[in-house]
N, C-alpha and C positions, 0 to 999 in steps of 0.2 A: 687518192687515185692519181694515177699518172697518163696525160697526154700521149697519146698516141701517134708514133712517126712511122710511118709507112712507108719500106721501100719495097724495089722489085729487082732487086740483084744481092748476091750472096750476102754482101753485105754494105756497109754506108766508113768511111772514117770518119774519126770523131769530128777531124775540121769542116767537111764536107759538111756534115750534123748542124756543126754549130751555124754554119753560114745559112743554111735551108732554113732556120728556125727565124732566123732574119729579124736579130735582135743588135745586131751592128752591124755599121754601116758596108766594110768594105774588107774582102778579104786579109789585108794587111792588121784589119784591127781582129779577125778571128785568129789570125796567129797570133799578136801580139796577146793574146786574151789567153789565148789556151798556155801559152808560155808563163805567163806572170800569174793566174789566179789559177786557170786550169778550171775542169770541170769533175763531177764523180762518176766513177764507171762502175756499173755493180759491189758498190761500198768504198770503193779504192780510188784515191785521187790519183789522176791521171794528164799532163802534162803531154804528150803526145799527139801532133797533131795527124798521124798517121794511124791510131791505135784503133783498127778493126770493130765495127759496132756489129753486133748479130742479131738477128731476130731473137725477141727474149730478154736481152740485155736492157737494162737501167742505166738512165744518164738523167744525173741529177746538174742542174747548172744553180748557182745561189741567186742570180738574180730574178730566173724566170720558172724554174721549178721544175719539174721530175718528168721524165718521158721514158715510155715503154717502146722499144724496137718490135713491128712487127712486119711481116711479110705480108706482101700485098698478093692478093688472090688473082 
């Protein structure tokens, strides 16, 4: 089952993503993270720290585990 991250705009970037999750310390280490290990974006590894999350979308990260994008009501 996949954690549930809630936004209330089109959509979230992946770096945005990762820094929300607040599993490191400081945006310098969410770049350097998404650059060197990167996270999964609906099956596909992705490097990008720009790369559009959607309501719906899967973002698996290896350290802390799978999140579902959804829309906040």
């Amino acid at each position: 089952m996949h954690e549930q991250i809630k936004i209330d705009t089109e959509y979230i970037t992946l770096g945005q993503c990762v820094k929300l999750l607040n599993f490191l310390e400081s945006g310098g280490m969410v770049k350097a993270y998404i650059q060197d290990i990167g996270a999964v974006v609906n099956g596909e590894r992705e490097h990008r720290r720009g790369r559009k999350l959607y309501p719906e979308d899967v973002l698996e990260i290896d350290e802390i585990g799978s999140f579902i994008i959804l829309k906040e009501e």
